[in-house]
Backbone as CSV, one residue per row, in Angstrom:
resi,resn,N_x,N_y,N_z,CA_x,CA_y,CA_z,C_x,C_y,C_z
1,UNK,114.699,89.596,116.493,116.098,89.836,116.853,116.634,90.996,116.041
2,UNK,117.404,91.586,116.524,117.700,92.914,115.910,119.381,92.554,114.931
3,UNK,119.183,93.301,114.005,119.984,92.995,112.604,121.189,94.231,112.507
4,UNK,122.223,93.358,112.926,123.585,94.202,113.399,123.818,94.936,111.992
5,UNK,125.525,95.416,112.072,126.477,95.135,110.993,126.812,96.367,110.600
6,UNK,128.071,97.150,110.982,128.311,98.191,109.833,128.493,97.372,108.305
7,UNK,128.528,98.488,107.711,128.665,98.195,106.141,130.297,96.819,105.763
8,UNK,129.832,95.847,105.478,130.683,94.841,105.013,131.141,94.321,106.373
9,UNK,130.489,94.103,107.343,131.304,93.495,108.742,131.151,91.992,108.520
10,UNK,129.514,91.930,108.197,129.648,90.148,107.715,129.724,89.478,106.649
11,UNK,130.300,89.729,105.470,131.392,89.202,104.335,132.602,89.623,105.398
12,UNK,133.266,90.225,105.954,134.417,90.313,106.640,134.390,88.828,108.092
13,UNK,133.351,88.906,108.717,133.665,87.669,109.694,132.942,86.437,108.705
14,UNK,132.162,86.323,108.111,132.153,85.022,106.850,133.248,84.471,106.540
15,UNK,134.261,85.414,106.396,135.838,84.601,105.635,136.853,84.217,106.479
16,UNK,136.704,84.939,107.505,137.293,84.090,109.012,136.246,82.964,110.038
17,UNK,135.560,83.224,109.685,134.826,81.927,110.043,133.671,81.928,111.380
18,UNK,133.119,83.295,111.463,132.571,84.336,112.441,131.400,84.701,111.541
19,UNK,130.503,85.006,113.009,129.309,85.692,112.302,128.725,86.533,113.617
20,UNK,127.869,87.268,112.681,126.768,88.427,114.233,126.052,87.775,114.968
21,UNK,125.622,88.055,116.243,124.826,87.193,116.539,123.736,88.117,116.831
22,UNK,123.780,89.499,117.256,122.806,90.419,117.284,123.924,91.979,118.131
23,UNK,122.833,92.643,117.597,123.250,93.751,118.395,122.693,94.707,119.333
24,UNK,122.957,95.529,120.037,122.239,96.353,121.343,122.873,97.329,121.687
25,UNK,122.223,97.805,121.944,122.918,100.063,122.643,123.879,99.873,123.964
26,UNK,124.953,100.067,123.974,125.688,100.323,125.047,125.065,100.727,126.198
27,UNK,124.923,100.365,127.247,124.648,101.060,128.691,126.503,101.484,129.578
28,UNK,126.400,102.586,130.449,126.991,103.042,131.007,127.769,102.383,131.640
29,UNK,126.923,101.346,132.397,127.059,100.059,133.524,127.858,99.376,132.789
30,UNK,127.683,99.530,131.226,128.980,97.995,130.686,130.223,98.635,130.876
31,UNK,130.590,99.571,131.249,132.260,99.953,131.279,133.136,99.513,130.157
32,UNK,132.240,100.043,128.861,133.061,99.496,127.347,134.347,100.846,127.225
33,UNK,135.167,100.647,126.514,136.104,101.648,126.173,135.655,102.277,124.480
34,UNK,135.604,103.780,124.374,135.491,104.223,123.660,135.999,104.077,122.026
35,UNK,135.647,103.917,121.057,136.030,103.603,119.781,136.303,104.966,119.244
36,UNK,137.801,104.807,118.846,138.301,105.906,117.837,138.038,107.570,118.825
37,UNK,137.749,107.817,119.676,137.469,108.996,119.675,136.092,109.152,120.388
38,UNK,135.137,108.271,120.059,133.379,108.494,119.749,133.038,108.114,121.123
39,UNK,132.183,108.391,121.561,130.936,107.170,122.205,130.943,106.062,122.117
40,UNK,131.276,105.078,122.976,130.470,104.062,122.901,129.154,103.736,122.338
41,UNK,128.845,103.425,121.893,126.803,103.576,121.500,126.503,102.110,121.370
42,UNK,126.966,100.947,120.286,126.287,100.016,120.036,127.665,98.517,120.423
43,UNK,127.044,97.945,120.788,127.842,96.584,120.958,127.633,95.576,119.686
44,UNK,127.793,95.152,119.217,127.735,93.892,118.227,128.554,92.433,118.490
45,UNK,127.747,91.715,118.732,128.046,90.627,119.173,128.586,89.530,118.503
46,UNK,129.623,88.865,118.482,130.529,88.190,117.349,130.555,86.889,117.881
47,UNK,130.350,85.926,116.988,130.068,84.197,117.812,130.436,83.057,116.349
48,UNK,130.208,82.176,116.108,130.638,81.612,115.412,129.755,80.219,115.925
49,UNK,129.700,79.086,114.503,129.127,78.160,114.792,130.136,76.806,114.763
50,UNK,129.712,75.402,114.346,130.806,74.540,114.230,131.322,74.373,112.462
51,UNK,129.995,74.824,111.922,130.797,75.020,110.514,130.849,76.099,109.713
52,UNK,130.608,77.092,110.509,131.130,78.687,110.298,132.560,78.773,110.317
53,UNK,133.171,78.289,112.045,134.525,78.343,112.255,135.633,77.427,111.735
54,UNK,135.042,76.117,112.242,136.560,74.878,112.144,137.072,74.969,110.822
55,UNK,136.220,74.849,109.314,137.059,75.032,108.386,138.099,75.841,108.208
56,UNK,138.285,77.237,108.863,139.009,78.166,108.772,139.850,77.854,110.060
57,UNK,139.368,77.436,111.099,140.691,77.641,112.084,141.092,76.341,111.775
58,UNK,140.809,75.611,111.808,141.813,74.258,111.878,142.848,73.709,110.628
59,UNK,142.661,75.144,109.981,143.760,75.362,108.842,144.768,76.592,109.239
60,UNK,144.282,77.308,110.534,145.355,78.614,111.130,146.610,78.285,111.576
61,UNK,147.630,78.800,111.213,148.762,78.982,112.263,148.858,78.509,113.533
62,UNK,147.370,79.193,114.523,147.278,79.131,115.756,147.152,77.315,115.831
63,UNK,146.231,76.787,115.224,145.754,75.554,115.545,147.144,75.029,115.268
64,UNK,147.940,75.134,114.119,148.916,74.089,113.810,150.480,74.010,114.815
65,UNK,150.682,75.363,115.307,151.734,75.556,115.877,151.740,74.965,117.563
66,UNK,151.017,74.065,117.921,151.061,73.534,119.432,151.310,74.310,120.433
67,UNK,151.068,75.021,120.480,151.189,76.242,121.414,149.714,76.364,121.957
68,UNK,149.501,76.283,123.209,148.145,76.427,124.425,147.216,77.587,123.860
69,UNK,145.841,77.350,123.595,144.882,78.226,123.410,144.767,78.467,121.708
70,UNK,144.757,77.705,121.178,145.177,78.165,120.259,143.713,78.770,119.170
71,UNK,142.490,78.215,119.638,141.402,79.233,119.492,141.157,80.621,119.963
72,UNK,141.128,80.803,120.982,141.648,81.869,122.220,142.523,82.973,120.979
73,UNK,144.093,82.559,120.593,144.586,83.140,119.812,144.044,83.319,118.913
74,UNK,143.768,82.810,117.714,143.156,82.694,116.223,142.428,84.023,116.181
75,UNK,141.213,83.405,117.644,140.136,84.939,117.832,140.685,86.016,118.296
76,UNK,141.570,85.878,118.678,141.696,87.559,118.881,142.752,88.421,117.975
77,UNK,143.473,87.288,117.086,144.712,87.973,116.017,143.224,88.365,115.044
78,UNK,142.417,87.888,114.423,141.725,88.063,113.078,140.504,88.914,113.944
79,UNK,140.083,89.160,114.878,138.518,89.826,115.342,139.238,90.884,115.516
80,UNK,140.533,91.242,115.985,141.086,92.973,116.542,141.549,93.405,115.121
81,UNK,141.712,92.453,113.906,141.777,92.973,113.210,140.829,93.810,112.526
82,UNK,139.589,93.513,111.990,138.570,92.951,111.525,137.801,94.335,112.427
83,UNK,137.913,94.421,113.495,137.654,95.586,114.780,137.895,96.791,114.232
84,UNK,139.272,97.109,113.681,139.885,98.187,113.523,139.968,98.159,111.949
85,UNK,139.491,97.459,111.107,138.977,97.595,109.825,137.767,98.766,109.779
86,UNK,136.786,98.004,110.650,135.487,99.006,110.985,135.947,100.259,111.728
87,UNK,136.520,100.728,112.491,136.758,101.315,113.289,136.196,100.988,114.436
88,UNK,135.986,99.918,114.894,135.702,99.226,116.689,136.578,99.209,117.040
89,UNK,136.412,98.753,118.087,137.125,98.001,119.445,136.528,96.573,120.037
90,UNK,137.543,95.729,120.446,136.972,94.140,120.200,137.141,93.748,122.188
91,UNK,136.307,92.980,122.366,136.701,93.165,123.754,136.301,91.578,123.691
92,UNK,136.997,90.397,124.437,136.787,89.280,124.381,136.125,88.859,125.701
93,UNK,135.728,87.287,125.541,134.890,86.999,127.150,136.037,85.941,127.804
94,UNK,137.327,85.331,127.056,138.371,85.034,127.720,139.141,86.145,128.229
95,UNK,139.472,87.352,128.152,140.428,87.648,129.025,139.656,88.347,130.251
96,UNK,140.078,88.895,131.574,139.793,89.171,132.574,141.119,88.442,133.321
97,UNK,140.649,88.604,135.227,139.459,89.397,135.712,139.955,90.983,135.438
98,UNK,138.869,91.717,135.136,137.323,91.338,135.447,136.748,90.839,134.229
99,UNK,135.692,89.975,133.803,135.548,89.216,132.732,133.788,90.260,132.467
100,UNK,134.041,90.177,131.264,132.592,91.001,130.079,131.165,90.178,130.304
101,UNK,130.327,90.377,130.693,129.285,89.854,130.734,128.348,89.471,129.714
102,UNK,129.324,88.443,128.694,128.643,88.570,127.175,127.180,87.507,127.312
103,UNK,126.834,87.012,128.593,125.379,85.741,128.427,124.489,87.186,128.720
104,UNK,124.859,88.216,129.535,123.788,89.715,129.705,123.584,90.111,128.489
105,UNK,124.801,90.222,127.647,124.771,90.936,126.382,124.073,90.297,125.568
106,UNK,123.854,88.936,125.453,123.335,88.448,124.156,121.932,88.144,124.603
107,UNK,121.440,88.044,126.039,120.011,88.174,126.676,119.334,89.569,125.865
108,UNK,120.129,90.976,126.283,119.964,92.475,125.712,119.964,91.960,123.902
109,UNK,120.721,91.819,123.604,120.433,91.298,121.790,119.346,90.717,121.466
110,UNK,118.851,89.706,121.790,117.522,88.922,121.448,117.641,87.740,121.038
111,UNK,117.194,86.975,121.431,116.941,85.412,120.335,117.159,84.315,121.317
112,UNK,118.312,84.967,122.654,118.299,83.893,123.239,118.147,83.383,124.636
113,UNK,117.577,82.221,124.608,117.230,81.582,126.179,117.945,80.851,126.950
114,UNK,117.922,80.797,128.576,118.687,79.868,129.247,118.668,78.410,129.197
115,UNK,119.514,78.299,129.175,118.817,76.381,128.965,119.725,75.358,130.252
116,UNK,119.196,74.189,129.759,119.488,73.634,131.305,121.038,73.186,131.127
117,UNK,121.462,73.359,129.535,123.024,72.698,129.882,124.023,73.592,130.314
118,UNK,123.810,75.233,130.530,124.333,76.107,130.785,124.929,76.772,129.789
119,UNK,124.403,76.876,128.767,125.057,77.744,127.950,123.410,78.421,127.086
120,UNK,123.575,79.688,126.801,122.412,80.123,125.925,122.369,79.059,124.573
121,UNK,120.706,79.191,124.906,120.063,78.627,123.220,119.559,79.737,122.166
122,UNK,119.979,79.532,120.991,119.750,80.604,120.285,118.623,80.432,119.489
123,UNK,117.900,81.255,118.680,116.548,81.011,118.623,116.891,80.431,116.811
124,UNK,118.068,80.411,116.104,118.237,79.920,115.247,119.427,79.096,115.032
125,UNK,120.503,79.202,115.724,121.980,78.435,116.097,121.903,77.443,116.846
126,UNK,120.713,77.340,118.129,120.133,76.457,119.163,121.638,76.527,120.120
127,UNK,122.221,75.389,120.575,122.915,75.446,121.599,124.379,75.590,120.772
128,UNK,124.495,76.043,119.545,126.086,75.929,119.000,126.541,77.264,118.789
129,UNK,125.662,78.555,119.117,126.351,79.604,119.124,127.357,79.797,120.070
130,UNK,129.060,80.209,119.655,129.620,80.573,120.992,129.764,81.883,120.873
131,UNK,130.343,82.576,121.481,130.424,83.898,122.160,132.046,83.856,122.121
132,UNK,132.680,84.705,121.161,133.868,85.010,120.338,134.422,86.404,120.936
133,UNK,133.150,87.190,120.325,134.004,88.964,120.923,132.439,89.734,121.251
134,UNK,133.010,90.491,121.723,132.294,91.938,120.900,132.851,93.056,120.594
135,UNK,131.832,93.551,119.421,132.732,94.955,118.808,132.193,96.500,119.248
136,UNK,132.626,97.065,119.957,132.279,97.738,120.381,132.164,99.354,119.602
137,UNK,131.317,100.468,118.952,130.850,100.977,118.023,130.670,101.946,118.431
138,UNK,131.156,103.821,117.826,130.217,104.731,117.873,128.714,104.874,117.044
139,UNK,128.413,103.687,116.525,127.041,104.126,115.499,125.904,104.019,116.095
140,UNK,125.070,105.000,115.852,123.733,104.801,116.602,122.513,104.708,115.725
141,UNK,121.815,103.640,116.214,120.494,103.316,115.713,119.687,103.144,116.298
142,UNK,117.853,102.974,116.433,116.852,103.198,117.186,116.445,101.347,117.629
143,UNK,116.950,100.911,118.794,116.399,99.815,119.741,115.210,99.537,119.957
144,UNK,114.143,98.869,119.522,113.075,98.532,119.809,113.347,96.949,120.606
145,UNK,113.492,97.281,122.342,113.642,96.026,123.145,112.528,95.199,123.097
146,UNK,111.647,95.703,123.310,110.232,94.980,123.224,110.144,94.495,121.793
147,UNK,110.871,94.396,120.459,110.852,93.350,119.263,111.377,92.641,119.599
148,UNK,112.622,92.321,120.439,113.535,91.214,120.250,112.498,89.507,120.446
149,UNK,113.757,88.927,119.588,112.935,87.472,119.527,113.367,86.899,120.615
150,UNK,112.453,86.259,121.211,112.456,85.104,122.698,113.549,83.947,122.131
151,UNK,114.108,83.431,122.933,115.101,82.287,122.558,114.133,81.196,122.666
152,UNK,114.725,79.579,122.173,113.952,78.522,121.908,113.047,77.999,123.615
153,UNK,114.324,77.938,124.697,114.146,76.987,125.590,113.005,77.439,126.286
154,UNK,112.474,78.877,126.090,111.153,79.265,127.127,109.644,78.243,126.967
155,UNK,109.549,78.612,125.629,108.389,77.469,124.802,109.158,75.581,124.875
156,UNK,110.138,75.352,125.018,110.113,73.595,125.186,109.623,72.836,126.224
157,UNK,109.184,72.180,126.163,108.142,71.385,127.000,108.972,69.997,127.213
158,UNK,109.690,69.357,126.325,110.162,67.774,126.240,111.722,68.435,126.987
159,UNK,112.202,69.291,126.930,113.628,68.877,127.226,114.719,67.591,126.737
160,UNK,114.552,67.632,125.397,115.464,66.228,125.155,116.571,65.836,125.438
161,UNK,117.527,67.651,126.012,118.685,67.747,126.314,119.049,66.907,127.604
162,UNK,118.180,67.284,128.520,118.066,66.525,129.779,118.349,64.986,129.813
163,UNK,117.651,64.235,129.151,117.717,62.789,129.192,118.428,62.189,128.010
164,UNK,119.063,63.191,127.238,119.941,63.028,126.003,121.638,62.620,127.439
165,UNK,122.085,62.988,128.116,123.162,63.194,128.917,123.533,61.976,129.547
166,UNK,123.984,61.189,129.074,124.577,59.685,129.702,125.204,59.752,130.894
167,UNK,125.876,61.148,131.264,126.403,61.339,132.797,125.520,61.767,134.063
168,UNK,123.757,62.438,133.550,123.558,62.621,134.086,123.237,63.778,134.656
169,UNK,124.013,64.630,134.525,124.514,66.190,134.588,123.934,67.175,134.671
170,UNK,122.503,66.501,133.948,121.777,67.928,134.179,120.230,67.612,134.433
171,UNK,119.347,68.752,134.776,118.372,68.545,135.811,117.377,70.080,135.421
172,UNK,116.274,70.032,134.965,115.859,71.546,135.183,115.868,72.133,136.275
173,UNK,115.925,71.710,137.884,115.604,72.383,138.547,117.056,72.829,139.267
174,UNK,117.925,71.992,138.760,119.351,72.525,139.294,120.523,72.964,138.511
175,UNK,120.118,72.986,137.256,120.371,73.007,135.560,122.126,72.018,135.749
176,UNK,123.320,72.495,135.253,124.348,71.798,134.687,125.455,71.286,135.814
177,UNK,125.474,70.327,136.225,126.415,69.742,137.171,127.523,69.496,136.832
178,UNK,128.894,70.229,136.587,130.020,70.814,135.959,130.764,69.524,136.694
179,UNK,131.394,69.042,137.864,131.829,68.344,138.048,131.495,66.880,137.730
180,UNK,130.101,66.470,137.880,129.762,65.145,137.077,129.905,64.882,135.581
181,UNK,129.529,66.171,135.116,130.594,65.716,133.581,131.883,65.607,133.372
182,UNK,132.738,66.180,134.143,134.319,65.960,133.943,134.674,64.587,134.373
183,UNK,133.578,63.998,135.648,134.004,63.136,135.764,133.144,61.747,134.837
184,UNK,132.610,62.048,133.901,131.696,61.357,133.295,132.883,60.915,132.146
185,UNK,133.487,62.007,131.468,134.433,62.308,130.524,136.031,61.567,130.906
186,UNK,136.432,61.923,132.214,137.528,61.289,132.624,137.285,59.942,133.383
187,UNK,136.447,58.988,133.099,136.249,57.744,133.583,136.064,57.068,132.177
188,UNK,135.970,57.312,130.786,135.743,56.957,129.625,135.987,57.352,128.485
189,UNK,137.449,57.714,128.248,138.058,58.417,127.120,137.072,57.761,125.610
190,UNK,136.712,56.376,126.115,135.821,56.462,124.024,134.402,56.559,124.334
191,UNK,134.142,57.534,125.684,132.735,57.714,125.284,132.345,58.610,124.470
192,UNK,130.949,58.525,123.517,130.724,58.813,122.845,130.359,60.789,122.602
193,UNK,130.639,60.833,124.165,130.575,62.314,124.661,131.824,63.091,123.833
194,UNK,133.015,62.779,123.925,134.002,63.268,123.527,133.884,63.621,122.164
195,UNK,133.450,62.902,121.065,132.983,63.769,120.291,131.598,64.789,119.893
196,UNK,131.774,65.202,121.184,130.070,66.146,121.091,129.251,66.107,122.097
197,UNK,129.029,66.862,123.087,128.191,66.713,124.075,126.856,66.209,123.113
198,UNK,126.543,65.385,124.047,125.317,64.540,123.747,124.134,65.531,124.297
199,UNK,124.045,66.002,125.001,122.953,66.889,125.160,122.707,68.219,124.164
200,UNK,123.791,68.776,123.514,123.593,69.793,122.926,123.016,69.050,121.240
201,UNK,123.441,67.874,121.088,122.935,67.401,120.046,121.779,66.819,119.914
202,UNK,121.058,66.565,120.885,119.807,66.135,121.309,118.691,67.558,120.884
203,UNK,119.296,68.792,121.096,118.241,70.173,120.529,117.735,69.807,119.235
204,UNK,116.506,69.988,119.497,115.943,70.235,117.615,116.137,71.662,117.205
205,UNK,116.945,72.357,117.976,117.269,73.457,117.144,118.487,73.940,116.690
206,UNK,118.765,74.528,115.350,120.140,74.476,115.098,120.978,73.582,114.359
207,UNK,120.152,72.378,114.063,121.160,70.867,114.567,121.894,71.027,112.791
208,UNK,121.510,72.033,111.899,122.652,71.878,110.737,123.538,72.872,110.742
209,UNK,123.863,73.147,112.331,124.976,74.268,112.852,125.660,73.344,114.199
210,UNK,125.312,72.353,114.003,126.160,71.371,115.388,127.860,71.404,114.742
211,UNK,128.555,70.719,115.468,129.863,70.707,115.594,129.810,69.242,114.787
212,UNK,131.050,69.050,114.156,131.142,67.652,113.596,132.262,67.306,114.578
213,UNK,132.548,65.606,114.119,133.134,64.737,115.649,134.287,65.480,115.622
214,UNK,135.129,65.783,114.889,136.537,66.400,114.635,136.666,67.720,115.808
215,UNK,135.553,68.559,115.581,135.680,69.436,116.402,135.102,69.634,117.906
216,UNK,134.341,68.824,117.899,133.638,68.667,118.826,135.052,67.947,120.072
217,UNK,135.643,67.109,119.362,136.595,66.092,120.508,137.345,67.546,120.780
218,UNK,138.251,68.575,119.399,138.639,69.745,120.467,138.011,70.502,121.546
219,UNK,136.625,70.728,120.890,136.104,71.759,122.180,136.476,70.866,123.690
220,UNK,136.034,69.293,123.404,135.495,68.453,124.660,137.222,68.215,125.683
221,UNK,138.234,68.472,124.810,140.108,68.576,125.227,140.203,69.335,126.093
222,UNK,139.848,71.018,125.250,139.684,72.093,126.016,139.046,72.508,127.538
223,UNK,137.681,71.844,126.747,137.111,71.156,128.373,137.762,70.842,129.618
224,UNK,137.849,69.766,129.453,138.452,68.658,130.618,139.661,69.205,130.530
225,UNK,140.851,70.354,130.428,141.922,70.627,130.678,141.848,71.862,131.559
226,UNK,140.719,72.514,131.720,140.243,73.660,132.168,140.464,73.697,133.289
């Protein structure tokens, strides 16, 4: 996997509660907006885990003030900052249409694979990396695509995620059934889902980057309000 970072970017997303997840050369086709003046050239990919982030946001402003989105906010007051520290530009995968194609982008980065719950597995985060921003960069450095690391799910053979899922939901050959979990979730407010998809905790990879119950019941709110 290829090893991002202008100078001090990650002690800078470390203390907000963010980290790299990899980086890759701009193509034409991404329709990024220019930084400062420069070229586009490199994307850097910004994601966060469950105990990278919650300590820091669930002590923010955003979280405490009841006001809708309040992750959504958090990330984009401290990453546009943090952007224009470096001299980037931060482009998020909530706003649109038209929406950033950050599961292409982090395929182009390296490390990670499709998996059957619908979200990328990362080849060291497993299923708890999310996809925060990206920073978009005039710096250029030499891409060797053919190094990048393969993500976990190509080599798994057991799928534990699959039969980890009490609703059901998912299937390799038809991967994540979006409506049977909402309704898995809204037929059983104390199932044990709500704090934590049960399938993403079932990965043997990652699992001392899972979400604890606290945060996990927000992501699972967010969810089912969608």
């Amino acid at each position: 996997m290829n090893t991002p970072a202008p100078d001090g970017l990650n002690d800078l997303l470390a203390a907000a509660g963010f980290l790299c997840l990899g980086d890759c050369a701009v193509h034409p086709a991404d329709g990024l907006p220019n930084p400062s003046g420069q070229d586009a050239r490199q994307l850097v990919l910004i994601g966060s885990t469950g105990p990278s982030l919650w300590p820091v946001f669930s002590r923010s402003p955003e979280f405490c003030d009841g006001a809708p989105h309040p992750l959504d906010r958090y990330t984009k007051r401290v990453l546009t900052q943090i952007a224009t520290t470096i001299g980037a530009i931060a482009v998020f995968p909530f706003e649109g249409p038209p929406y950033h194609p950050f599961q292409r982008w982090a395929t182009r980065c390296g490390g990670f694979s499709q998996s059957p719950m619908g979200v990328l597995t990362h080849a060291t985060y497993g299923p708890w990396a999310g996809f925060r921003a990206a920073f978009v960069t005039g710096r250029t450095r030499d891409y060797d695509t053919a190094a990048t690391t393969p993500g976990p799910c190509e080599t798994c053979t057991d799928k534990p995620c699959i039969s980890a899922c009490p609703a059901n939901a998912l299937s390799e050959e038809t991967g994540y059934d979006v409506p049977r979990c909402r309704s898995h979730l809204d037929a059983d407010r104390t199932a044990g889902c709500w704090s934590g998809c049960r399938a993403r905790h079932a990965c043997p990879v990652g699992q001392s980057h899972a979400q604890t119950p606290e945060n996990g019941r927000f992501h699972m709110t967010s969810f089912i309000a969608l």
